[in-house]
C-alpha positions in Angstrom: 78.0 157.1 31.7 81.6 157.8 30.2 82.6 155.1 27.6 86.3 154.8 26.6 87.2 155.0 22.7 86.7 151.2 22.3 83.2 151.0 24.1 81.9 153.4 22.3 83.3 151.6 19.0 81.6 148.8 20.1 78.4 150.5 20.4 78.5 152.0 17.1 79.2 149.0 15.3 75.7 146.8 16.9 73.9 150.3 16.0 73.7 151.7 19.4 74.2 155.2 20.3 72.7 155.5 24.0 75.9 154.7 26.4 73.4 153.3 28.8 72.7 150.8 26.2 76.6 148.9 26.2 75.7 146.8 29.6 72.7 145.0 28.0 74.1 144.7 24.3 75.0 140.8 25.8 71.3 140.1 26.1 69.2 142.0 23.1 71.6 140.1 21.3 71.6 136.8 22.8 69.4 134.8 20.5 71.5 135.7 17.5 74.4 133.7 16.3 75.0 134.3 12.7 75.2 138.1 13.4 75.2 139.6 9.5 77.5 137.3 7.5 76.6 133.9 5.9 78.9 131.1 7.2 78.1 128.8 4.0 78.9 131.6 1.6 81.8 132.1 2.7 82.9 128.5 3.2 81.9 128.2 -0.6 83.7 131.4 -2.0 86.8 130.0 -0.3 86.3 126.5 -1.2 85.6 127.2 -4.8 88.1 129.8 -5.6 90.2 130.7 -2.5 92.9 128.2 -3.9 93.4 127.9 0.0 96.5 125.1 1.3 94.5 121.9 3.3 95.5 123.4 6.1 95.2 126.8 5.9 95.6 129.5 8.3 92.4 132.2 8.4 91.9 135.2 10.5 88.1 136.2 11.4 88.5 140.3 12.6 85.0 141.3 14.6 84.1 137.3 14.7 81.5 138.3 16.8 79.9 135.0 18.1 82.1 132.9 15.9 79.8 131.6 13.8 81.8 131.8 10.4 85.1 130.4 12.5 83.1 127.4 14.1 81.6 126.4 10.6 84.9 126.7 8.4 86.2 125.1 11.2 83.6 122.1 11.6 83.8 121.5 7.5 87.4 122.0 6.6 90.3 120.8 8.3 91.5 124.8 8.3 93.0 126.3 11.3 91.3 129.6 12.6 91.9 132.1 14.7 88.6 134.9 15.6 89.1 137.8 17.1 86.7 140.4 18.9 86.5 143.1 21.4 83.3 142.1 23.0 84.2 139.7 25.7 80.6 138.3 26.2 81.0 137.4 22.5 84.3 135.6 23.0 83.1 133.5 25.7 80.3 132.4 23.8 82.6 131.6 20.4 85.0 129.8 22.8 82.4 128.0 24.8 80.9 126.5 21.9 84.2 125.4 20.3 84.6 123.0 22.7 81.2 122.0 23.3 82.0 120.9 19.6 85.0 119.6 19.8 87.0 122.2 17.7 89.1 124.3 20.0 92.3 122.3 19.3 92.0 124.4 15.5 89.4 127.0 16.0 90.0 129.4 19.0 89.2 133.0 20.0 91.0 135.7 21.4 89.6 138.8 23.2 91.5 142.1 21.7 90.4 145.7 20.2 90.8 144.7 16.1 91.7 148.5 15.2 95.0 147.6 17.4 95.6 144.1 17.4 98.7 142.8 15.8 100.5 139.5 15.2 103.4 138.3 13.6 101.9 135.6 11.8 100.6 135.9 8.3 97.0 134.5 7.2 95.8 133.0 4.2 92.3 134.8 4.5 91.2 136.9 6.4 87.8 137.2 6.6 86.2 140.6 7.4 82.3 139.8 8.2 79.7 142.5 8.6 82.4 144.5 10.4 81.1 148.3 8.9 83.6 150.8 9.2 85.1 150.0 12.8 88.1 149.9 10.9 88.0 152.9 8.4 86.6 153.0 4.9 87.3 150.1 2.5 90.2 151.4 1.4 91.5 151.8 5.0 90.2 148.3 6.2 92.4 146.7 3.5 95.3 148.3 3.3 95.1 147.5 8.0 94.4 143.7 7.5 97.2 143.6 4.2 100.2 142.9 6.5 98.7 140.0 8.5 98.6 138.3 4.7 100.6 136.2 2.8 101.4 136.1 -0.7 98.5 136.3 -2.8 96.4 135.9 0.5 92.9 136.1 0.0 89.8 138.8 2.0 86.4 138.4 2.7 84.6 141.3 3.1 81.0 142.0 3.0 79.9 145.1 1.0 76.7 146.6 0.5 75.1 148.4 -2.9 72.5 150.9 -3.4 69.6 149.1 -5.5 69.2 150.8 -9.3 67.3 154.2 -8.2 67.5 154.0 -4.9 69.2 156.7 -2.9 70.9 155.9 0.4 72.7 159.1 1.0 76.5 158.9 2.5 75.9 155.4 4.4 76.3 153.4 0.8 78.6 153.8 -2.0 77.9 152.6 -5.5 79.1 148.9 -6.9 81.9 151.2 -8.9 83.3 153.5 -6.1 83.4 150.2 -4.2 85.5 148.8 -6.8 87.5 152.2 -6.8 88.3 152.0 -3.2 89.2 147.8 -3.8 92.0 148.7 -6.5 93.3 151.6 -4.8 94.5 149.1 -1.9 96.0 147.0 -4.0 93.6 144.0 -4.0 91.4 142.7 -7.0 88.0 140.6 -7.3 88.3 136.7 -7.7 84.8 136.3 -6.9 81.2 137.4 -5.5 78.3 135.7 -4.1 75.0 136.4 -2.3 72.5 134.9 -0.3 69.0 134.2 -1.7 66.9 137.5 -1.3 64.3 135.7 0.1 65.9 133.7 2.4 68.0 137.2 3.6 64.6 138.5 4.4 63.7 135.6 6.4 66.8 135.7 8.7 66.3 139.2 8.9 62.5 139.6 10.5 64.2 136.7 12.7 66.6 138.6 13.8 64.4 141.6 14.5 61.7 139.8 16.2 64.3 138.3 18.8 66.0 141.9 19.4 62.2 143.1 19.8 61.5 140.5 22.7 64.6 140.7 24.3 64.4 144.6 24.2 60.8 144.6 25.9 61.3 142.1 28.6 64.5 144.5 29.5 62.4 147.5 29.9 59.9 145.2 32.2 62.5 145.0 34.2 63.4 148.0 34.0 61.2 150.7 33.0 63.4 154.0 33.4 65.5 152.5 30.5 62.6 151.8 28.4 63.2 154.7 26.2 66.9 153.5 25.5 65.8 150.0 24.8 63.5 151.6 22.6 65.3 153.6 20.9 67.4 150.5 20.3 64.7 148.5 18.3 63.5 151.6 16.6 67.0 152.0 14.9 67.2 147.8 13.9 64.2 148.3 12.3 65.4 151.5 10.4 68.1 149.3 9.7 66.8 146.0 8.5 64.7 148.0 6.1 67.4 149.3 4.5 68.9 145.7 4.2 65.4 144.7 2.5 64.4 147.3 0.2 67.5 149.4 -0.6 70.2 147.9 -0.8 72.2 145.0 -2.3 74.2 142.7 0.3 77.1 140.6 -1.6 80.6 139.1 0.1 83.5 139.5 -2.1 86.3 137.2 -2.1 89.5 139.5 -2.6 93.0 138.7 -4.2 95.7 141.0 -2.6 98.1 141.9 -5.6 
């Protein structure tokens, strides 16, 4: 199977590396709504110290399923716009929008986010659990500064190594982090994090429903069952990480 640039982008950022994977990413991941960020930490980091206009405009890149969008949506009278390239995704976020009556200020729009442009300028953007689909930190702020406006705010989840712990080249430290932040021109107003415990909850939730949905694919279909597999092999490489090694925190960003 031959992937085009964005499929394989796609891939990469769910933690699949088999192309024959793409076609069923849809359903291993069908039970999961909050896909890696925490809508209520980020409704509070912008409530408390976004300094955000009643009726701001805020731009969710790699929305996913919507679930940050539908929240800020359904608790502030904000308008949103989420984008995503995964149009299983879309439909979903757009789906339940109006199944809650919230599609008149919180829609979705189906586009490649390493290419999507706009004329209109955002007073967040909100960058959830998006990796480095769009470059390294430095990169992915200095692409979403031009859809701001002045003094617009970022949210953007980062990701530690715990004191002692070694994570090779996949994490950077709290201070190269920081490095990267300044060097694009933005600067910390504030940081949160979810309660560990709760985090590790969520997480062996998420796993488990991966885990089922991966072994009643490869009932169906047993000359995949390697690649589905594989699959839940490297989420639980990954949520392990998440547990033990690292620190999660979302930063709300100031642009300069």
């Amino acid at each position: 199977m031959i992937m085009t640039d964005l499929e394989l982008c796609i891939l990469q950022s769910l933690d699949g590396e088999d192309p024959r994977l793409l076609p069923f990413i849809p359903e291993l991941l069908e039970d999961l709504f909050e896909m890696g960020s925490d809508p209520k930490l980020i409704e509070k980091l912008l409530s408390e110290h976004g300094r955000l206009p009643s009726e701001a405009d805020i731009l969710d890149l790699g929305c996913g399923k919507g679930a940050v969008s539908l929240h800020l949506a359904a608790q502030k009278p904000w308008l949103i716009l989420g984008v995503d390239a995964m149009p299983a995704f879309i439909q979903a976020a757009t789906t339940r929008a109006e199944r809650m009556g919230l599609s008149d200020r919180c829609r979705f729009e189906l586009a490649d986010i390493r290419t999507w442009t706009t004329a209109r300028r955002f007073c967040a953007v909100i960058l959830g659990a998006i990796g480095p689909v769009l470059g390294s930190t430095t990169e992915t702020l200095l692409h979403v500064a031009p859809f701001l406006c002045r003094q617009g705010k970022v949210v953007i989840d980062e990701a530690y190594p715990k004191d002692g712990v070694a994570c090779g080249s996949a994490y950077r430290s709290r201070n190269e982090v920081f490095l990267s932040i300044e060097q694009a021109g933005f600067r910390l107003i504030a940081e949160a994090r979810s309660d560990e415990q709760v985090r590790i909850a969520e997480y062996a939730a998420m796993f488990a429903a991966i885990k089922k949905r991966a072994q009643d694919l490869s009932s169906r279909l047993p000359h995949l069952g390697e690649v589905f597999e594989a699959y839940v092999s490297a989420q639980a490489r990954e949520f392990r990480v998440l547990e033990e090694d690292v620190d999660d925190v979302t930063l709300l960003l100031e642009r300069i």
